[in-house]
N, C-alpha and C positions, 0 to 999 in steps of 0.2 A: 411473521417468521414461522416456518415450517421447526416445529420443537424435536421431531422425527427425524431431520437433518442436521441438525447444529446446537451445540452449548455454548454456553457463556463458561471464559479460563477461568477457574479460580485452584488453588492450592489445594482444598478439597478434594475438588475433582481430579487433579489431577494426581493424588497419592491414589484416590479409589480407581480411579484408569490404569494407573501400575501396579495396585495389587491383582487389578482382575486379570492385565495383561500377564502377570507372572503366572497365577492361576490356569492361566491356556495355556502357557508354556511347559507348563507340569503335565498338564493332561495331555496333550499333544505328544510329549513324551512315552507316552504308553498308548496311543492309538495314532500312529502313522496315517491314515487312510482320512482321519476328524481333521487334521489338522492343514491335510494339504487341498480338505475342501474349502477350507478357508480362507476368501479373496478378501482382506480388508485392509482400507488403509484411512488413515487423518488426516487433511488440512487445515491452514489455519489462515483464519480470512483478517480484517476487521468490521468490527461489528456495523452493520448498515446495508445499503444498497451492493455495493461489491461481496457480499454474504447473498444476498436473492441472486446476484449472476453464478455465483459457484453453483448454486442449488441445481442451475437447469445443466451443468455438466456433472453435478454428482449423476441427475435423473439419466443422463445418454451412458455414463459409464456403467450403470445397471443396466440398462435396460441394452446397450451392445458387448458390453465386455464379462457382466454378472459381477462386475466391479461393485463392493460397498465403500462408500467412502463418506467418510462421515466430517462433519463441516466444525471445524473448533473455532470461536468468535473470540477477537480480542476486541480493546479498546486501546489500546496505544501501538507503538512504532519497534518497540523495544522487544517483549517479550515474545511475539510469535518467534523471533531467531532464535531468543535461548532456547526458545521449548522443541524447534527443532535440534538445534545444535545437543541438546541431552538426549534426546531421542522419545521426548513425550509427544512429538509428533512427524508424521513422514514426510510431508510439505508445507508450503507456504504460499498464500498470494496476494500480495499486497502490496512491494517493493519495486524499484525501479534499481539498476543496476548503480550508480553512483553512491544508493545507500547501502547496497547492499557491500558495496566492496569498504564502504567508509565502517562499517562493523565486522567482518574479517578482520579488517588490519587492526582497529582498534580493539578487539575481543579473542584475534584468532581464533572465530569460529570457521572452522572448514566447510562452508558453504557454497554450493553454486547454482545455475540456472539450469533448469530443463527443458523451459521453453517461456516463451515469450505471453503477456497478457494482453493488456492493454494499454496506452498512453491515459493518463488523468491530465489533462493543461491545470496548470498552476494559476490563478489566478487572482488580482487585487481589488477588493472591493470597499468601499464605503456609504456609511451611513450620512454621510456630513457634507458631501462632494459628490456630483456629479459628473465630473471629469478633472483627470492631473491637471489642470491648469488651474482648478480652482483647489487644488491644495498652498496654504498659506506657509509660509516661510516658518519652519519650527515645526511643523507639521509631527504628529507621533505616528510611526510607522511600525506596526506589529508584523513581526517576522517567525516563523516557524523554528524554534530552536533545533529542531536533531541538523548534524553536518550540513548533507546535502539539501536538503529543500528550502535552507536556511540562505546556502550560496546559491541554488537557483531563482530565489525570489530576487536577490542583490543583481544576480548578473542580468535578470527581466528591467532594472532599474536602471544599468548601466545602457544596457541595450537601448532606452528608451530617453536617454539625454540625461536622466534627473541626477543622478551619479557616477564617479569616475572609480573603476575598481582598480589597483597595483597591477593584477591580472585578470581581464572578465576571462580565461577558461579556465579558472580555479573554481572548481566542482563545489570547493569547501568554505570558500570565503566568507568572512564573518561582516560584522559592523569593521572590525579594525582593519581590514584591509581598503576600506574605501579612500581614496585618498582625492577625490575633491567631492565637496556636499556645499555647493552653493548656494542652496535656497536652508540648511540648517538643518533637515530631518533627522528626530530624534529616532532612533530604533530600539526597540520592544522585544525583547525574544521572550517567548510564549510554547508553549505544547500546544503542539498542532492542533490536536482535538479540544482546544480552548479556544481558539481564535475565531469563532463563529461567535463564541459568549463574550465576547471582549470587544467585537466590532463597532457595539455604539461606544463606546469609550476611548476610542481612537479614531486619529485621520484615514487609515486604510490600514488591510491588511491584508495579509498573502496569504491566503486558503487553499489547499488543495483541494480538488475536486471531490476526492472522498469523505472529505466533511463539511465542505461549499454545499450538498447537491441535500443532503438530508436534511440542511439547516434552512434551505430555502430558495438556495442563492443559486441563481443562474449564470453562467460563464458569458450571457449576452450583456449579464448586468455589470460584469467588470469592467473596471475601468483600466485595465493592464491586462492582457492575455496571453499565454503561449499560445504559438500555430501547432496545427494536428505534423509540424516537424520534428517536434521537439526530441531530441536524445533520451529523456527519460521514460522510456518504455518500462511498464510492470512487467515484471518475471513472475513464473513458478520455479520454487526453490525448493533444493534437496542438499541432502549433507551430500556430499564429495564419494564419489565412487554408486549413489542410488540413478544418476543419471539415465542407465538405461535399464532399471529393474522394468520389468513387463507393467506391474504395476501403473508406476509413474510412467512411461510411455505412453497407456493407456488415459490417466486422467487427462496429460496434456493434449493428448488427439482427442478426448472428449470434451474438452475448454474448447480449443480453438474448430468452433462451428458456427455455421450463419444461426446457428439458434442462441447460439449465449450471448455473438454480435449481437444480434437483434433485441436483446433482454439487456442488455446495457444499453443498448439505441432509448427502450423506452424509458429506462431508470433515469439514464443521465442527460437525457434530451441532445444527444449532439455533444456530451462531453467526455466523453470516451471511446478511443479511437482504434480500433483492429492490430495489434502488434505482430501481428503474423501474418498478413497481408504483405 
């Protein structure tokens, strides 16, 4: 990890980030000419492989627009929104739009898209099992708790014969809405970024690819996959009204390039997919 491009969030940092930023803002007050040579802005990835692909569009946004943009790493699902939605950062990239819209409503954070990233397939793997047929009746099935990747691993199962969902195009749908499970599977909800540590201790689980790829796991080696159709396309996200700052215009035409393609081609071997294509 380039340490030059990107931090790890913590509360720390981020009170010293708004003292410094308030700091420019005083000074910038008294020298008009310092302030408006100032091209900088924050994203926020999570931490791993999806953090190296940002890196090679931070590098195109300097290097074509004298854009700085500097790379803020999480580890979970949750607080890159808040820290946009407060304003301790200017974007996001890491979400697909089902989650993004299931935290709006649920948070009324005034967030939206500014442009499109990549697809991640969702995918089910096992330590114990070589294929769903050799999952045993009672089987424990580990599922991603936040809303939506929660309901898209249910509705990859319904798709797939092993269960009957009330409605498979409920985006949201839990364990409680399946309404027939004929072979007995028990379900698991887990934090996403757990379920690679958990995988020997269950019959399968639903990883997404941004924490399948670092852990090891290949989306050849699941035994359930989305296809590169899948609805859940990654966004870059902005609070409401930054849609078309120069700025954020700027990082997103410098994301979407055959050069950051090609840097998730080699990361994720074929597991991430061009969303702006």
């Amino acid at each position: 990890m380039n340490d030059t491009l990107s931090r790890q969030f913590t509360p720390s940092r981020l009170l010293g980030g708004l003292m410094l930023a308030g700091s420019l803002a005083l000074a910038g007050c008294g020298n008009g000419d310092d302030a408006a040579e100032t091209r900088s802005i924050s994203v926020g990835t999570v931490a791993g492989p999806e953090t190296e692909v940002m890196e090679v569009a931070v590098r195109i946004a300097k290097e074509e627009y004298d854009l700085d943009v500097e790379i803020v790493e999480f580890t979970d699902y949750v607080s890159p929104n808040a820290a946009l939605a407060d304003g301790s950062l200017d974007a996001n990239a890491y979400q697909h739009e089902p989650y993004l819209q299931s935290m709006v409503e649920d948070r009324g954070y005034e967030l939206v898209a500014a442009g499109r990233s990549f697809v991640y397939p969702i995918g089910a793997y096992s330590e114990r099992h070589a294929s769903i047929d050799e999952l045993p009746d009672g089987a424990i099935i580990a599922l991603p708790n936040d809303p939506s990747n929660e309901g898209r691993a249910l509705i990859l199962m319904h798709n797939e014969g092993l269960i009957e969902l009330d409605d498979p195009e409920n985006l949201e749908a839990t364990p409680v809405n399946v309404i027939e499970n004929p072979r007995d599977f028990q379900f698991r909800e887990i934090e996403a970024a757990q379920l690679p540590r958990v995988l020997p201790d269950v019959d399968m689980a639903f990883i997404n690819n941004t924490f399948a790829q670092p852990a090891g796991l290949s989306l050849d080696d699941a035994l359930v996959r989305e296809g590169p159709d899948s609805p859940y396309v990654n966004l870059i996200v902005v609070r409401a009204g930054d849609e078309e700052r120069e700025e954020i215009r700027q990082l997103v035409s410098a994301y979407q390039r055959d050069e950051v393609a090609a840097k998730a081609e080699e990361l994720f071997d074929g597991g991430a997919v061009p969303g702006w294509e």
